[in-house]
C-alpha positions in Angstrom: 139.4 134.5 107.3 137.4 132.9 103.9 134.5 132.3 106.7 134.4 136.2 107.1 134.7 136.8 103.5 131.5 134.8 102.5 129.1 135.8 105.5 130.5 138.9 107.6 127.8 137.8 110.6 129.1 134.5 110.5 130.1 133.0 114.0 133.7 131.2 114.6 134.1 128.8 116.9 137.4 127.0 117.9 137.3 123.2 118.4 136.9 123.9 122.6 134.3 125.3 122.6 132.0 123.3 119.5 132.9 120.7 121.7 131.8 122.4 124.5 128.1 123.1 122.7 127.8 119.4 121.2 127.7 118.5 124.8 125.7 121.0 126.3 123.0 120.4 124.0 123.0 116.6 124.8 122.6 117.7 128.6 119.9 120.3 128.0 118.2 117.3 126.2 118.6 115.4 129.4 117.4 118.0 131.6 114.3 118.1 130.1 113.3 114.4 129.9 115.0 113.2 133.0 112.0 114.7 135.2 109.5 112.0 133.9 111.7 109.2 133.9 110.1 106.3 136.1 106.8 105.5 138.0 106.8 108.9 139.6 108.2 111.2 136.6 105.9 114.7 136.2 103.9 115.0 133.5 104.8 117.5 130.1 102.0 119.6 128.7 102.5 120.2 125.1 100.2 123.0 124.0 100.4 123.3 119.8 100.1 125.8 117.0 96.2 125.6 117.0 96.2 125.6 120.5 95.8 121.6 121.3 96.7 120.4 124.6 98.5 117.1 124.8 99.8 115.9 128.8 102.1 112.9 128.4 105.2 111.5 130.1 106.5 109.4 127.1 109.4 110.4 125.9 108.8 109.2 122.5 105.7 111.3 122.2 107.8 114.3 123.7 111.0 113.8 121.0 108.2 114.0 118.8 106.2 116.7 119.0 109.1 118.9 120.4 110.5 121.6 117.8 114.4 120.5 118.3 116.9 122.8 117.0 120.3 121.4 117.9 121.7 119.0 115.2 123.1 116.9 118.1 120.3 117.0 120.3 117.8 116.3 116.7 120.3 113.3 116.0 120.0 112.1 119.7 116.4 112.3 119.9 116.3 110.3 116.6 118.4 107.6 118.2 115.6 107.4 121.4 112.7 107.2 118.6 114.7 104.3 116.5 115.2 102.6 120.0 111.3 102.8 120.9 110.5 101.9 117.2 112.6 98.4 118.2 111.6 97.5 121.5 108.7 99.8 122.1 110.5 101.2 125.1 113.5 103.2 126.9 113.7 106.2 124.9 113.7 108.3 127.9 116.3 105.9 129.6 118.0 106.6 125.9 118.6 110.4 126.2 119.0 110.2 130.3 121.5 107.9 129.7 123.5 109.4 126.7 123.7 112.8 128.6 124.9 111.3 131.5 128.1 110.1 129.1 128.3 113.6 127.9 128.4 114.7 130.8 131.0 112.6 132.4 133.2 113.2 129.4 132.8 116.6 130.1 134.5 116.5 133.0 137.6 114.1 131.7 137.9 116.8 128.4 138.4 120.0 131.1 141.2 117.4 132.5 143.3 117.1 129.5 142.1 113.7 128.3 141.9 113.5 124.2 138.5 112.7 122.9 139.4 109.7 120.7 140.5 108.1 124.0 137.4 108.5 125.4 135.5 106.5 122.1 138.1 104.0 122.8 136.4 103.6 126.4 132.9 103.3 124.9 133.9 100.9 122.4 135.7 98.7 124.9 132.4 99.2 127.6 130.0 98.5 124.6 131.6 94.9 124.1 132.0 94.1 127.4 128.2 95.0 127.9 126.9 92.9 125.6 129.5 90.2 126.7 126.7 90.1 129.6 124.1 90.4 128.2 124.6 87.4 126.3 125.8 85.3 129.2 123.2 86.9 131.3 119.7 87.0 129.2 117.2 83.8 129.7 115.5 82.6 126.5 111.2 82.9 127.3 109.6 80.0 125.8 105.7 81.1 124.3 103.4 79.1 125.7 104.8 78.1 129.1 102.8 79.7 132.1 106.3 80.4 133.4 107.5 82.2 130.8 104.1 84.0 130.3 104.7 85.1 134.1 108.4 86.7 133.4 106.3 88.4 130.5 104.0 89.6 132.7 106.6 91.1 135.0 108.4 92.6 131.7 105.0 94.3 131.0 104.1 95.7 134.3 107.6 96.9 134.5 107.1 99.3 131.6 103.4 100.1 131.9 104.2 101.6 135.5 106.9 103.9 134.0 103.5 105.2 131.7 100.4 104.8 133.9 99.3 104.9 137.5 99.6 101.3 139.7 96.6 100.2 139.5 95.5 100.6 135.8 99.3 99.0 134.9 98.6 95.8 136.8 95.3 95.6 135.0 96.5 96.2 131.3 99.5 94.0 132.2 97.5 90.6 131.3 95.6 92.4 128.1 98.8 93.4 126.9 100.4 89.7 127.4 97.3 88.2 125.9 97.2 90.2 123.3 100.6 89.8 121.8 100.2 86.0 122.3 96.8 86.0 120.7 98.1 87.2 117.0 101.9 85.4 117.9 102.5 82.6 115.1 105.2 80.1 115.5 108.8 80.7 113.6 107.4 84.3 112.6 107.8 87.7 114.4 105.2 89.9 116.2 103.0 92.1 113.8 101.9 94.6 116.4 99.6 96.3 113.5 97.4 93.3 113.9 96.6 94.7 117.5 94.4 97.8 117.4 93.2 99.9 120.1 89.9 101.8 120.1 89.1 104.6 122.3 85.6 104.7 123.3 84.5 107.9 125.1 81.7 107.4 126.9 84.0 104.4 129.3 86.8 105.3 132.2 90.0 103.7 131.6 89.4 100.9 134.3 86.6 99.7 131.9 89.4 98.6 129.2 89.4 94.8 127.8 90.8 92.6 125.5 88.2 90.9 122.5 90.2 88.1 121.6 88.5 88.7 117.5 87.8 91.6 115.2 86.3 94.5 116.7 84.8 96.9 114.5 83.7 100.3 115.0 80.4 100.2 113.5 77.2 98.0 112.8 74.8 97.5 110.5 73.3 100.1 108.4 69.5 98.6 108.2 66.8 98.3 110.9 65.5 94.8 110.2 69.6 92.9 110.2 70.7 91.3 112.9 72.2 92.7 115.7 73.8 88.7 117.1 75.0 86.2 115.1 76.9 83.4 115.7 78.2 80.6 112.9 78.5 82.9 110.5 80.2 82.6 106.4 81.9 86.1 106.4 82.3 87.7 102.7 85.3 90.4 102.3 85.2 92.3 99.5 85.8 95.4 97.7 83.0 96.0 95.6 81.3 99.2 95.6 77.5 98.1 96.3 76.3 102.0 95.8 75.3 104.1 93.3 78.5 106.2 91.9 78.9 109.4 89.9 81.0 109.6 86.9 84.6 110.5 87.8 85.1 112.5 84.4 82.3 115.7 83.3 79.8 113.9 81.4 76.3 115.1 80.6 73.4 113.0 79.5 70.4 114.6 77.8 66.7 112.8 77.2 63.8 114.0 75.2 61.1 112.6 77.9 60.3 111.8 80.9 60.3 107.6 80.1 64.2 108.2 78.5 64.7 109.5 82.3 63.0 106.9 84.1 65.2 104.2 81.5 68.8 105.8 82.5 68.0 105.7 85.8 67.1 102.1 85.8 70.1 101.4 83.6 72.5 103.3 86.3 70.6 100.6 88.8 70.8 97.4 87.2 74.5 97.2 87.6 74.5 97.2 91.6 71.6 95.3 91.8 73.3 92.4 89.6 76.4 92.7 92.1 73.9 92.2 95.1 71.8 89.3 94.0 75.4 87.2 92.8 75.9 87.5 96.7 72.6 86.5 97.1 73.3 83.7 95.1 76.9 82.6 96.9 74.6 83.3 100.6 72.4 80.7 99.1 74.9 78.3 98.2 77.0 78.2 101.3 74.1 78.2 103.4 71.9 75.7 101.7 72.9 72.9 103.4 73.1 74.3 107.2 71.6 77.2 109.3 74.8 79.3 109.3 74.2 83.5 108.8 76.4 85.1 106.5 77.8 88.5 106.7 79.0 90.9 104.2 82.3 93.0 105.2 82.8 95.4 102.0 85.9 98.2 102.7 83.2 100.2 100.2 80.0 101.7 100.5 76.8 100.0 100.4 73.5 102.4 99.6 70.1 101.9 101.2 68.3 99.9 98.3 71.2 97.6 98.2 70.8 97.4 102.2 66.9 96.5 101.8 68.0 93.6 99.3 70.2 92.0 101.5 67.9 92.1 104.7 65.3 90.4 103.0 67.6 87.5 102.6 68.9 87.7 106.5 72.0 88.7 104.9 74.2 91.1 107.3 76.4 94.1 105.4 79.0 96.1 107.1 80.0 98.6 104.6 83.0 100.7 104.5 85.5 98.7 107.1 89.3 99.8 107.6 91.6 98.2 105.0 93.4 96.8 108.4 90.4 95.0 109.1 90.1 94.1 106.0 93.1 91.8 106.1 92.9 90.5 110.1 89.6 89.0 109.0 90.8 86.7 106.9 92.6 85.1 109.9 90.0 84.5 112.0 89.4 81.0 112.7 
């Protein structure tokens, strides 16, 4: 054979039994996730290179993190990690289910059945299952405390698949509130604008919902304000620090005053930034006894700090580009 000719150790397989391993790899797929499917699914340990440990029962996470060799079982775990990327859910059910099919048309293959007749059969069961669905689904109106219930239930469903009872019915109204927090009318769901921070030093049962923008860290000066309330809130991008030249340049002075004159020149620039939003503070606050606070995504050094506590101004330096942009939408 030509195969034999170009590799000697080459393996040949007849259509039986590729057929045979196409399928086997689907139900070795299955056999692996089917265990953690539902409330009371075990748990995976997935140890790494380094020598991580990661326990987790999601079956996107596992599809993941998994070295998968099979090009059928790689393409089907693919199709699970699409379906979770759409509805956030069932990629477990995904696999479970496909192997199941495999496995069934296992049995009608060994009988003498064709395999084209058998895509026939999943075409036909595909339309008539999404026949009814669409006589079957009810359309959830946001906003009614009905249809927030049936969201509720649709949350709790899928959060005991993940979690234990009791911290599932608790992150079932977070999770509801949440997504209708940052829902706008005629536009889909940005689920980016949701973030989740772990803090460390809580227990899960101590996790809540800030209906706002949480950031993960405070003021940089002693003598700003740890509370405010009324506040103009400034976003910018504006490096409020001293920076070092991003190309080799050397500078070279004759005396000690030429020093002390470049380093006051290097100054001057941040300190004209800073007072021109000392200046805006002043305008927008002139007229009330609103604070105003300073969210730059770049640093902010310690003179340029001082400056701005003097005038009761409050700087958070170096915020998340995310945050960045879910500021400007708070009311």
């Amino acid at each position: 054979m030509s195969v034999r000719v170009l590799n000697p150790n080459a393996e040949v397989l007849n259509k039986s039994a590729a057929l045979h391993m196409t399928i086997n790899a689907a139900k070795g797929l299955q056999d692996v996730l089917k265990t953690n499917l539902g409330p009371t699914g075990t748990t995976k340990m997935l140890v790494g290179g380094s020598g991580d440990i990661k326990l987790t029962k999601d079956g996107n996470t596992l599809l993941k993190e998994m070295q998968i060799q099979n090009p059928t079982a790689i393409m089907i775990a693919r199709t699970a990690v699409a379906q979770d990327d759409i509805s956030g859910d069932g990629t477990t059910s995904t696999v479970v289910f496909i192997g199941e099919l495999m496995k069934q048309s296992e049995r009608c293959i060994d009988e003498g059945m064709h395999p084209r007749v058998l895509v026939d059969g999943f075409e036909i069961a595909k339309r008539a299952t999404l026949e009814f669905l669409d006589n079957f689904k009810t359309p959830v109106v946001m906003g009614d405390e009905a249809d927030k219930e049936i969201l509720k239930m649709v949350a709790r469903t899928t959060l005991r698949t993940k979690l234990y009872e009791g911290l599932a019915d608790q992150l079932t109204d977070i999770v509801v509130n949440s997504v209708l927090c940052i829902r706008k009318p005629e536009e889909g769901i940005d689920l980016f604008m949701v973030e989740i921070m772990h803090m460390r030093h809580k227990f899960d049962v101590d996790t809540r919902l800030v209906e706002g923008l949480v950031l993960d860290h405070g003021s940089r000066h002693p003598d700003m304000k740890r509370r405010a309330e009324n506040c103009h809130i400034l976003t910018c991008n504006v490096s409020l620090e001293y920076e070092k030249s991003e190309i080799n340049a050397g500078f070279f002075y004759s005396n000690a005053e030429q020093r002390e004159a470049m380093v006051i020149a290097e100054r001057r620039s941040v300190d004209e930034r800073v007072k021109k939003i000392i200046v805006l503070k002043n305008q927008v606050c002139a007229d009330n006894d609103n604070n105003f606070v300073i969210i730059n995504q770049k640093g902010i050094d310690p003179p340029s700090l001082d400056l701005l506590a003097r005038e009761g101004i409050i700087a958070l330096r170096r915020a998340k580009r995310r945050n960045m942009g879910a500021s400007q939408l708070l009311p």
